[in-house]
TORDONU-798819 format. One line per field, with one value per residue (C-alpha): residue in three letters; x, y, z. Coordinates in steps of 0.1 Angstrom, whole numbers, plus 2048, in hexadecimal, padded with zeros to 3 digits. Layout:
fiti	c(ALA	...)
xx	c(X	...)
yy	c(Y	...)
zz	c(Z	...)
END
This chain:
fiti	c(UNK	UNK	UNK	UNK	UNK	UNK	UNK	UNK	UNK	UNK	UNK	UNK	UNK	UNK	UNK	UNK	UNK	UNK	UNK	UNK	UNK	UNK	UNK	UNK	UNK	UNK	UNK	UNK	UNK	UNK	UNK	UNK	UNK	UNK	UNK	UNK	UNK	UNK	UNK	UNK	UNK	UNK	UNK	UNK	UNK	UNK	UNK	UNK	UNK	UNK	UNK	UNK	UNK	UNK	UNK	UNK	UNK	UNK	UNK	UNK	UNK	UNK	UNK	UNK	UNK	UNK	UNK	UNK	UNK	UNK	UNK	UNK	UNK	UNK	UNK	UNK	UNK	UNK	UNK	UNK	UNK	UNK	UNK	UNK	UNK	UNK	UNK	UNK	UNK	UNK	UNK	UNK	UNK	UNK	UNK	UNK	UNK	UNK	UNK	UNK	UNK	UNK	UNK	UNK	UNK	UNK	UNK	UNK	UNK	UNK	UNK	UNK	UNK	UNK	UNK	UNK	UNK	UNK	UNK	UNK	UNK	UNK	UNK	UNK	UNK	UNK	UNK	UNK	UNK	UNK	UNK	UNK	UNK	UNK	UNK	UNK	UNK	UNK	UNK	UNK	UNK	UNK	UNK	UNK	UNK	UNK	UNK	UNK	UNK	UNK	UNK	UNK	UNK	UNK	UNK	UNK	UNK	UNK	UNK	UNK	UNK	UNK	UNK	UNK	UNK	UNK	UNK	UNK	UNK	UNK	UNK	UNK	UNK	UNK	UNK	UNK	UNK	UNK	UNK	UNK	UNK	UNK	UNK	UNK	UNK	UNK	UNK	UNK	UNK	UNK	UNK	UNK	UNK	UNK	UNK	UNK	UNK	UNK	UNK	UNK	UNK	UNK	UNK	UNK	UNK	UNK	UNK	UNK	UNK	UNK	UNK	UNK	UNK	UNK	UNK	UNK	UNK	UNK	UNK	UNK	UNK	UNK	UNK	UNK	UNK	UNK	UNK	UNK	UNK	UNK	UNK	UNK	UNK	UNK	UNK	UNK	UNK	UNK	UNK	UNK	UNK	UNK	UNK	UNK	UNK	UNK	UNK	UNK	UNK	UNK	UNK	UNK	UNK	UNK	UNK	UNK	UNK	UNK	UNK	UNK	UNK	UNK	UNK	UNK	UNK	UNK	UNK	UNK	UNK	UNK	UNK	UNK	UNK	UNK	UNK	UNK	UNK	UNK	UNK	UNK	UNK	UNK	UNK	UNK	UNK	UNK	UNK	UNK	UNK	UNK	UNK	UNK	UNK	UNK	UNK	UNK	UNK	UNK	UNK	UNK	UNK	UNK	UNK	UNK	UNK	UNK	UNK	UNK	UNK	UNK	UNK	UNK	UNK	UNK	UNK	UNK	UNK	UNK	UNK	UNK	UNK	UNK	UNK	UNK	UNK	UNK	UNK	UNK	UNK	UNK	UNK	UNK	UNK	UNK	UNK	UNK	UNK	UNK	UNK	UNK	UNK	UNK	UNK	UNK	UNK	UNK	UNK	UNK	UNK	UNK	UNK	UNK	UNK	UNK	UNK	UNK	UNK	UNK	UNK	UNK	UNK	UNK	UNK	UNK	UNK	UNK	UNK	UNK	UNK	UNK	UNK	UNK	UNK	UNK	UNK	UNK	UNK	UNK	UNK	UNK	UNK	UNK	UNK	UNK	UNK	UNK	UNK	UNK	UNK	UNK	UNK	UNK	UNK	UNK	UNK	UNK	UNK	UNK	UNK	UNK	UNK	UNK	UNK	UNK	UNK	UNK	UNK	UNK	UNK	UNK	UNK	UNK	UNK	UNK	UNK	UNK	UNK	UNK	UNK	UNK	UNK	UNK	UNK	UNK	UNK	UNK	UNK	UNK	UNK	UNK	UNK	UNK	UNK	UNK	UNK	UNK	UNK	UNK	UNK	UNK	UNK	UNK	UNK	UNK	UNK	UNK	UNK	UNK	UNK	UNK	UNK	UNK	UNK	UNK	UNK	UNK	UNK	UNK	UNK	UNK	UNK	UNK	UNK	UNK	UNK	UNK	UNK	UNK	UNK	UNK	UNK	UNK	UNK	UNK	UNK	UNK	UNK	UNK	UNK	UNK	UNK	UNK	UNK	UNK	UNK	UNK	UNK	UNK	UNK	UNK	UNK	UNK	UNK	UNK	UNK	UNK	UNK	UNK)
xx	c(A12	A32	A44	A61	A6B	A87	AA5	AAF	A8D	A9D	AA4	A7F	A72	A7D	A7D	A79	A68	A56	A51	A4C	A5D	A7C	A85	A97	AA6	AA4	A81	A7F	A6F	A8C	A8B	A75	A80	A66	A5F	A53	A35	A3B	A62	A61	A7F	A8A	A8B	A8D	A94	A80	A81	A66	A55	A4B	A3D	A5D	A51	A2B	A2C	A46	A2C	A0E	A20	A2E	A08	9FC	A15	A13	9E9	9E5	9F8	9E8	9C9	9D0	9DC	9CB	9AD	9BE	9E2	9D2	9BE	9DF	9F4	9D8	9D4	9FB	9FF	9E3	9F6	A12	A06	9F8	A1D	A2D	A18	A31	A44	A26	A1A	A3C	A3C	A1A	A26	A41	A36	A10	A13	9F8	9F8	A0F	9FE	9DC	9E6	9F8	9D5	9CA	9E4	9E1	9BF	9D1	9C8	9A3	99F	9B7	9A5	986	98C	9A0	982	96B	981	96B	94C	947	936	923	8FD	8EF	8CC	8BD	8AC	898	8B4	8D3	8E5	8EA	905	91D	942	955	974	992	98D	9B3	9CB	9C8	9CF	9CD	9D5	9D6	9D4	9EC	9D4	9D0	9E4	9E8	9C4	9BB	9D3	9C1	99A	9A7	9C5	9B4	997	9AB	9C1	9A7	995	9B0	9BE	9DF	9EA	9FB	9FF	A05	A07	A08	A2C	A20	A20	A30	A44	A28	A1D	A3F	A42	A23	A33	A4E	A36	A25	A44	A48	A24	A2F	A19	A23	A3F	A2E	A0A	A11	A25	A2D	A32	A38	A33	A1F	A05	A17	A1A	9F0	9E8	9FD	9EC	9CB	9D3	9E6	9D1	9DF	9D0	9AB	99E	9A7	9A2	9A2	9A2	9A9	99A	97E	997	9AD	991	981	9A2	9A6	97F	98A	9A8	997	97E	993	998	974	988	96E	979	971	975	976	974	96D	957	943	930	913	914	8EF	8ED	8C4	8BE	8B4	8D4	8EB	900	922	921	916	932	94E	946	949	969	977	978	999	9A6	9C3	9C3	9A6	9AE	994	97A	95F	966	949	955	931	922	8F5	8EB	8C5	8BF	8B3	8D0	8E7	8FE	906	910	925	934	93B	94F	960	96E	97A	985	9A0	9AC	9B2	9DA	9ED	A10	A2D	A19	A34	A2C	A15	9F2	9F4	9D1	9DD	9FC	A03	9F1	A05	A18	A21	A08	9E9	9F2	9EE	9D1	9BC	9C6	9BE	998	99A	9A4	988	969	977	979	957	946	93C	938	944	962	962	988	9A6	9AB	9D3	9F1	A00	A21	A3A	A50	A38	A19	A01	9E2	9CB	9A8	98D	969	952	931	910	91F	905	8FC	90C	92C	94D	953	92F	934	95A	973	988	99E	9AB	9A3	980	95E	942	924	901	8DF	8C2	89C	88D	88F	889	8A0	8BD	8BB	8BA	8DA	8EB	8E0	8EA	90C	91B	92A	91E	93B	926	90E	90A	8EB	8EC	8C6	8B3	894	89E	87E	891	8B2	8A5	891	8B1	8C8	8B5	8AE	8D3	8E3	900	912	91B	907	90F	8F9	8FF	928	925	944	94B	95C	952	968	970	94C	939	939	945	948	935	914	916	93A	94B	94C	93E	944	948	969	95D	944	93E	937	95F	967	954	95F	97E	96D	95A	939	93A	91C	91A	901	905	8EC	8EC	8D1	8BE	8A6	881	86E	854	835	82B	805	809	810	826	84F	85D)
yy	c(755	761	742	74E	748	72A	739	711	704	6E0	6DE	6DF	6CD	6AC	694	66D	651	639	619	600	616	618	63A	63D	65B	64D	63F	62B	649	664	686	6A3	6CB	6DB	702	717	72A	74B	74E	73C	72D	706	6FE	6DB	6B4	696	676	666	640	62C	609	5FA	60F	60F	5E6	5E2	5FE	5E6	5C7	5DA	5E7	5C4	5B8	5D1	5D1	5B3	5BB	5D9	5CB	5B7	5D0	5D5	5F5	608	608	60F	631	637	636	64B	66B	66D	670	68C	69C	69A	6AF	6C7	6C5	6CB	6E6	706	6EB	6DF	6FF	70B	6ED	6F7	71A	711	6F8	702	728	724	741	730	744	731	710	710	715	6F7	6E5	6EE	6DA	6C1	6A6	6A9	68C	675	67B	677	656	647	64C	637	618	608	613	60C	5E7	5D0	5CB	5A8	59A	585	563	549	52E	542	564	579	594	5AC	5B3	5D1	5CA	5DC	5E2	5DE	5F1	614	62B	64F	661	688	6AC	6CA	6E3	6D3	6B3	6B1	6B8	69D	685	68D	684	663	652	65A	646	62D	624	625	60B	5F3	5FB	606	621	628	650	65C	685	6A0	6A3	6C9	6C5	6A7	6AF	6B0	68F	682	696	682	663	66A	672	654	641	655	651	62B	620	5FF	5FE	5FC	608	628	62F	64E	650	671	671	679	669	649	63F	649	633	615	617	61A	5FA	5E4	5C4	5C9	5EA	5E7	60A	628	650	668	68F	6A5	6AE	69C	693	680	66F	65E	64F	642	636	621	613	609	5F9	5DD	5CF	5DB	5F2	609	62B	64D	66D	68D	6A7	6C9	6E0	701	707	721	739	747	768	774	798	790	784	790	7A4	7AC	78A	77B	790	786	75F	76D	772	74D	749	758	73D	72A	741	72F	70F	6FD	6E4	6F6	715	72E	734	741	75D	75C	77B	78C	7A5	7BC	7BB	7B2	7D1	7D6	7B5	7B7	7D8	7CF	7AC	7C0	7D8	7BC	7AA	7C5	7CA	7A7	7A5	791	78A	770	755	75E	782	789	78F	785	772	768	759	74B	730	712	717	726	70B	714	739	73C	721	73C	75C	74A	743	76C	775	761	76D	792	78C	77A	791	778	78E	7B0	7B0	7BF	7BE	7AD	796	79A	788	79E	7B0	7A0	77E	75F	754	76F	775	795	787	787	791	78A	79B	790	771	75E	73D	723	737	728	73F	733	70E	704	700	719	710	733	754	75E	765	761	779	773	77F	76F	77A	760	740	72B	73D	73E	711	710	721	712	6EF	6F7	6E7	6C4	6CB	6BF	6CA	6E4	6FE	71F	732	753	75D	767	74E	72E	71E	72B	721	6FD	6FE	704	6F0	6D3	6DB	6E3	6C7	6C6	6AD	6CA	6ED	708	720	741	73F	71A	70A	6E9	6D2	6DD	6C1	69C	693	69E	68D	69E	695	69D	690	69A	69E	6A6	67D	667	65A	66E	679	680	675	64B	651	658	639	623	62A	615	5F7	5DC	5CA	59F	591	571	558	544	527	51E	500	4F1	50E	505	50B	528	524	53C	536	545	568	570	575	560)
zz	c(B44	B31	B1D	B0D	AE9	AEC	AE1	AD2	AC9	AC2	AE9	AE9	ACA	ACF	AB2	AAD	AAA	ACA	AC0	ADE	AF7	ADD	ACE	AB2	AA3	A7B	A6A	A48	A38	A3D	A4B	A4D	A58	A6A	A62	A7F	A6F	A86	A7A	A58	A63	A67	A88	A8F	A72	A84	A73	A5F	A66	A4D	A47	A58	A78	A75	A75	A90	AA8	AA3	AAA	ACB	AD6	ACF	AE4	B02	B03	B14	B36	B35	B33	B4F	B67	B85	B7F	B96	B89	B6B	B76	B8A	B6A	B51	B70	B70	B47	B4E	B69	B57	B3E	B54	B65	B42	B34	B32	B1E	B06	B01	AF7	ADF	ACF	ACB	AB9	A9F	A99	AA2	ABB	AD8	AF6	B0E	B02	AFC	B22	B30	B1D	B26	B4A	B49	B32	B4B	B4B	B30	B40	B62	B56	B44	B5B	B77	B57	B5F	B7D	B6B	B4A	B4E	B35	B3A	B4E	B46	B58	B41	B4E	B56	B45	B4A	B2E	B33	B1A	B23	B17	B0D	AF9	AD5	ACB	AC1	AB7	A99	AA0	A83	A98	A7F	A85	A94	AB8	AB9	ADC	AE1	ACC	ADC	AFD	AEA	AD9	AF1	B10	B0F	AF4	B14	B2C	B15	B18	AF7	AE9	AD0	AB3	AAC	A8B	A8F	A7D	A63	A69	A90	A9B	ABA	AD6	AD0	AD3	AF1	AFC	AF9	B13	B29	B23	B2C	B4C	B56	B57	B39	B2A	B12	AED	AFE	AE8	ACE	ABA	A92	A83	A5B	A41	A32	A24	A4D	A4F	A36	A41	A68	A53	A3E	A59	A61	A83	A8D	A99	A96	A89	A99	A7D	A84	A64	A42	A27	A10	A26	A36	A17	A0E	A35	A2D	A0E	A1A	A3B	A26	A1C	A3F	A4D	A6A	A7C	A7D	A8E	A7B	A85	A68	A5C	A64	A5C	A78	A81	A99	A98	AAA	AAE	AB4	AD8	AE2	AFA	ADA	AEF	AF7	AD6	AC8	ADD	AD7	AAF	AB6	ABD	A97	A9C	AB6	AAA	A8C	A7F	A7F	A8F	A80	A9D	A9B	A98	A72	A69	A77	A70	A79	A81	A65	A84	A93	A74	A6E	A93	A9A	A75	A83	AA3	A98	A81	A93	AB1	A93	A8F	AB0	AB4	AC2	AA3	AA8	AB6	ACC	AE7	AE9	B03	AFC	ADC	ACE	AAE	AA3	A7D	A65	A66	A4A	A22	A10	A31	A28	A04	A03	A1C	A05	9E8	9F4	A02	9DE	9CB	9E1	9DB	9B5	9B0	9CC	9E1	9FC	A0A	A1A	A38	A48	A40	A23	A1F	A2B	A49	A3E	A58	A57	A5B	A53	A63	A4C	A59	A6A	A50	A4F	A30	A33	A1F	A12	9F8	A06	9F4	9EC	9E9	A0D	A1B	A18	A14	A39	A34	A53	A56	A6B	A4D	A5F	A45	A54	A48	A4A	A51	A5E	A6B	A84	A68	A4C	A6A	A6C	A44	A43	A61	A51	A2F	A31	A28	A4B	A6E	A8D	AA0	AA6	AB8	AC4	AD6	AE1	AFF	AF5	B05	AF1	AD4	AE0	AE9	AC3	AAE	AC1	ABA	A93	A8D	A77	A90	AAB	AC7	ACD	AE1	AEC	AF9	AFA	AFF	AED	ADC	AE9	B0E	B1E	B22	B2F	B10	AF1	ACF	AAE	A8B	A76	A4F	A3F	A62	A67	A83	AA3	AC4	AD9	AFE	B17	B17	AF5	AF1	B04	AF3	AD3	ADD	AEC	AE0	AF2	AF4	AFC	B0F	B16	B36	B35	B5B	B55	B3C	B30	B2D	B0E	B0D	B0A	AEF	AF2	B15	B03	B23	B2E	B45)
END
């Protein structure tokens, strides 16, 4: 696949502002220029919504949810498989969009995209199964209903925004449930490509509704009394002031945070394997909350693998996400970049580690940054412990089963896990031990699709995005109790059920 560079990118980035199938072209909170991270150059103003917007997109999801609710199931599925196919239809086009405004490769977001309507398939097929629980009482009939929790804030981060529209308004609108997006000020113009497809999938006017701003426009879906739930994905700090202000009206939320998770390679393991799979730390330039960011190593087989992810490390194709071949585009922008170099530069000056390769800012026009490997890194380091959310691979030693779980485990973080051994015992041992919510084991990724659950224990938040577990998230169980006669009293002395 070969998507060309737009030689306009504002026929492609598209801004505005969908509030209850309205767009508008202005927002309370003015205007925004978005810089494209692989040219340095502004490419595209969108407006920004405010409190005027953010109240006027709840009242217009309140209002749309019940006919939606009350559509027939399978006008429903109908309408969620042709926003999925619609995304697989539009991928050139979404992966051109994700080039330009995150930096991401084209060539690798298209074959995401390509699949993009996996979650929407999958949900949609939930919508004649997901049923309450019946018991049977002497006299009465007990049963639960599922039913819609409300209307949804989904607050989406930079790094996959599209992705994380797919994990949080699919099963949202397969719940019966309607949607407020707030994305990314960094990345706003795939969601908002979203929402036209959303319109042309036939969706109900005001079902979803698209807000790009900054944080002001989080904090107001967070606080509204008319927003049920919240969908968080993004960083600590952020997420303990979303926890405080959704303390005030009680509003569940589900988080998905950082990460610094463990790829544990034993000296058993399949080691060209085990080494490729090292490699994903440089997906997206880094900027994943699963990424394999931690490389455990078996001192037996230590300074091969080290060598051996080095030297990849260095051949890895950096360059324009249009170019062909390319890997690795930019970081998303000036403040990512000097944030990342800045962590490089104080590991290098207090020794906390050896650097292996890279470490500097690439000498060409955007925000490239050389893939970095620190070697020997003391546990509990600044490099060992922090998210870096860049291209840096932290390699460590470890000599034992035992030693390999206390430092896989010794983080505040949760996201995932990664094994790499030819003991399945073993395998099956420190899967289960790691303090994780996903685990891969030899090359097995995280998330591996819409059917399996994801999401974080520790510091990388709670609740799940996939599976059941995903769609329940967004629904809430009634319980009712239909006395059909008079119901006798037990007779405890019996010591029996009736």
């Amino acid at each position: 696949m070969n998507l060309q560079r737009p030689t306009n990118p504002t026929t492609v980035l598209e801004p505005g502002i969908l509030v209850g199938g309205e767009w508008f072209d202005r927002g309370s909170a003015g205007t925004r220029e978005h810089t494209d991270p692989t040219t340095e150059s502004v490419q595209q103003a969108f407006p920004l919504a405010g409190r005027k917007e953010v109240d006027a997109a709840v009242r217009a999801a309140r209002a749309a949810m019940p006919a939606w609710r009350a559509m027939a199931l399978d006008h429903r599925q109908a309408i969620l498989c042709r926003l999925g196919e619609l995304i697989r239809a539009h991928a050139e086009e979404l992966a051109v969009i994700n080039a330009l405004e995150v930096g991401t490769p084209a060539a690798l977001s298209h074959s995401r995209y390509v699949n993009g309507h996996t979650f929407f398939d999958y949900y949609a097929g939930w919508l004649d199964k997901a049923m309450g629980d019946t018991l049977r009482l002497p006299g009465a009939l007990d049963f639960t209903l599922l039913e819609p929790l409300g209307v949804i804030g989904a607050i989406l981060t930079w790094n996959h925004p599209l992705a994380n529209i797919q994990t949080t308004v699919a099963p949202a609108l397969a719940a019966g449930c309607a949607v407020v997006i707030k994305p990314p000020e960094q990345a706003p113009f795939a969601a908002l490509r979203f929402g036209r497809l959303c319109a042309e999938a036939g969706l109900p006017d005001g079902l979803v509704n698209v807000l790009p701003g900054d944080g002001t426009v989080g904090a107001e879906i967070v606080g509204h009394p008319g927003v049920d739930k919240v969908a968080f994905v993004g960083g600590l700090k952020t997420a303990r002031h979303i926890q405080r202000a959704a303390a005030e009206t009680l509003k569940p939320l589900v988080l998905e945070l950082g990460g610094k998770s463990a790829n544990v390679v034993f000296a058993d393991a399949d080691l060209d394997a085990a080494v490729t799979f090292a490699l994903r730390f440089t997906s997206n330039s880094g900027q994943g909350c699963s990424l394999p960011s931690r490389l455990l190593v078996e001192g037996a087989v230590f300074d091969e693998v080290a060598a051996r992810v080095a030297a990849l490390v260095e051949q890895v194709p950096i360059g324009d996400p249009f170019t062909p071949g390319v890997q690795m585009g930019p970081v998303i922008d000036h403040g990512a970049c000097d944030r990342i170099l800045a962590v490089i530069d104080r590991a290098v000056t207090q020794r906390s580690g050896r650097l292996v390769t890279g470490g500097h800012r690439l000498d060409r026009t955007g925000y490239f940054l050389a893939p970095t490997v620190f070697a020997d890194v003391p546990a509990g380091s600044e490099l060992d412990t922090e998210e870096i959310f860049g291209p840096v691979l932290v390699v460590q030693r470890f000599d034992t089963e035992a030693e390999a779980i206390e430092l896989a485990n010794a983080s505040m973080y949760g996201l995932a896990g990664y094994v790499h051994t030819a003991n399945v015992d073993r395998a099956m041992r420190v899967a289960g031990a790691l303090e994780v919510g996903s685990v891969g084991i030899n090359g097995g990724g995280a998330p591996a699709g819409p059917f399996a659950p994801f999401g974080g224990v520790k510091q990388s938040g709670y609740g799940k995005a996939g599976g059941l577990a995903g769609l329940m998230e967004y629904l809430r169980v009634k319980n009712v109790l239909f006395n059909v006669s008079e119901v006798p009293t037990p007779n405890v002395g019996q010591g029996s059920l009736q």
